[in-house]
PASEBA-1860 file (N, C-alpha, C; in nm, 3 decimals):
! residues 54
1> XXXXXXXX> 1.513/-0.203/-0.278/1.406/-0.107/-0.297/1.458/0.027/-0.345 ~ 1.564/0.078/-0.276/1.628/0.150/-0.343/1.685/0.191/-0.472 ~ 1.711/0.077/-0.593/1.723/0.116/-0.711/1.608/0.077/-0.787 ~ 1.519/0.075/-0.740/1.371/0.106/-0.848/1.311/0.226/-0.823 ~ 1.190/0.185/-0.890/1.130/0.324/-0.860/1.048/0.378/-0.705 ~ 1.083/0.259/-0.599/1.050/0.236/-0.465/1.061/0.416/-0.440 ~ 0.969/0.467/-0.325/0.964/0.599/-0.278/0.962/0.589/-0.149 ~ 1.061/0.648/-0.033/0.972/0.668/0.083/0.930/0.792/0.125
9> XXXXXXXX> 0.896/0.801/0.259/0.884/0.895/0.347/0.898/0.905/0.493 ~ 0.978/0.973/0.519/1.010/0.986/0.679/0.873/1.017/0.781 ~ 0.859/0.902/0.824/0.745/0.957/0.910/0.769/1.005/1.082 ~ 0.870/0.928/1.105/0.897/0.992/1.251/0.986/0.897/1.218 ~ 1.123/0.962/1.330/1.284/0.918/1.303/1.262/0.739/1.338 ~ 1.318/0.668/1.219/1.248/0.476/1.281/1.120/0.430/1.185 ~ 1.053/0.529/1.126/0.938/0.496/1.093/0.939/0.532/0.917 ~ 0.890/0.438/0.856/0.917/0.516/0.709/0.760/0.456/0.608
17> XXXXXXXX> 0.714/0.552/0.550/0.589/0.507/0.431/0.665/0.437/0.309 ~ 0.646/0.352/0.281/0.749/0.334/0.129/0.609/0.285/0.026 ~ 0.647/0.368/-0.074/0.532/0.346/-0.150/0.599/0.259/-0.286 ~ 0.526/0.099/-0.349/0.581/0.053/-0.425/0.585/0.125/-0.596 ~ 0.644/0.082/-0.685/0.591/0.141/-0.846/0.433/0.135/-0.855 ~ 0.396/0.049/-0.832/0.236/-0.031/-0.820/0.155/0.057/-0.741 ~ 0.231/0.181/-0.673/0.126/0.250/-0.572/0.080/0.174/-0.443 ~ 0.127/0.065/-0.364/0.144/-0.010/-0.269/0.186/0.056/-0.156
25> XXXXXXXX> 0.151/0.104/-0.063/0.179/0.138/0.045/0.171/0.088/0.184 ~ 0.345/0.048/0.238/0.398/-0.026/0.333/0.433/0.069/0.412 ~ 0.388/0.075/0.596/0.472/0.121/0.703/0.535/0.023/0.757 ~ 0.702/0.101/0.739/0.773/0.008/0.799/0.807/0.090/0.924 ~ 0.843/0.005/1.037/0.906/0.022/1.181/0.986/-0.042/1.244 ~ 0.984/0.013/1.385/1.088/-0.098/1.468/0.979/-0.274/1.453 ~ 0.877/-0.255/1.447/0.761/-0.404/1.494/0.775/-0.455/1.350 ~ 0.838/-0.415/1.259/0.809/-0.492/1.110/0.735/-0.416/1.009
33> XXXXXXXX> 0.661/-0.445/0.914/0.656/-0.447/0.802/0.477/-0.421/0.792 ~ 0.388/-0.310/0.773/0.257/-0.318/0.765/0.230/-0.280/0.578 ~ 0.132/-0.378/0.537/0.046/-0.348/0.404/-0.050/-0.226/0.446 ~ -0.058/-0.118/0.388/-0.167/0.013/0.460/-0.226/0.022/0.366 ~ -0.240/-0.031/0.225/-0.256/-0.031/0.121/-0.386/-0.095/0.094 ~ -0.427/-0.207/0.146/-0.509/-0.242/0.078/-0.674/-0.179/0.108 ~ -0.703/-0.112/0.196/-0.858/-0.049/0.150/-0.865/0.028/-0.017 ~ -0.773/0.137/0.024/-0.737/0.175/-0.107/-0.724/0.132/-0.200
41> XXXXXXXX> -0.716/0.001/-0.200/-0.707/-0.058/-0.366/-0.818/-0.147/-0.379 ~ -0.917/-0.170/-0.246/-1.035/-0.275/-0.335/-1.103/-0.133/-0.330 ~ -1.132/-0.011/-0.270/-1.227/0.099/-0.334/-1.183/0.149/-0.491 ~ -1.059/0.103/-0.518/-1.002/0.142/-0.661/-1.058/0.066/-0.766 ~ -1.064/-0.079/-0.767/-1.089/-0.203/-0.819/-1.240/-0.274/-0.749 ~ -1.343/-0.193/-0.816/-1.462/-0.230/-0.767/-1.540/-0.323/-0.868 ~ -1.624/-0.438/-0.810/-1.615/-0.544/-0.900/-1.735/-0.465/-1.038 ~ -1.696/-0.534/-1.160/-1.760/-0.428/-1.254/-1.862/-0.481/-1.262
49> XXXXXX> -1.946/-0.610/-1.225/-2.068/-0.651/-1.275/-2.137/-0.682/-1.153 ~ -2.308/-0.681/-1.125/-2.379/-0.735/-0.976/-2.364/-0.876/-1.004 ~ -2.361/-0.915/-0.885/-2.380/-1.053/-0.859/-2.571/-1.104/-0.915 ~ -2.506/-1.222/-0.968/-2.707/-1.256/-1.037/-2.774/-1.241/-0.935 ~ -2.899/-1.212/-0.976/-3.033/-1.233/-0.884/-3.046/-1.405/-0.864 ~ -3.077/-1.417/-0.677/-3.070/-1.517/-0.673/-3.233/-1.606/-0.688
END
């Protein structure tokens, strides 16, 4: 992650935001690995057409 364009941020000493190229945002910790990312990206990617009248 380190030689791309991977970013983090120190969130408390153990705890880090790492944000992917893609704008993907992972908290990592001592418990593993969280996606925090995804509300943010289906309010980004809203479907472009209504569903038919049924």
């Amino acid at each position: 992650k380190t030689h791309g364009r991977w970013r983090y941020l120190i969130l408390t000493p153990g705890s880090y935001l790492w944000t992917s190229p893609h704008g993907y945002h992972y908290l990592r910790d001592h418990t593993g690995t969280l996606d925090v990312s995804h509300d943010r990206h289906r309010r980004r990617h809203p479907r472009r057409h209504p569903p038919p009248a049924a």
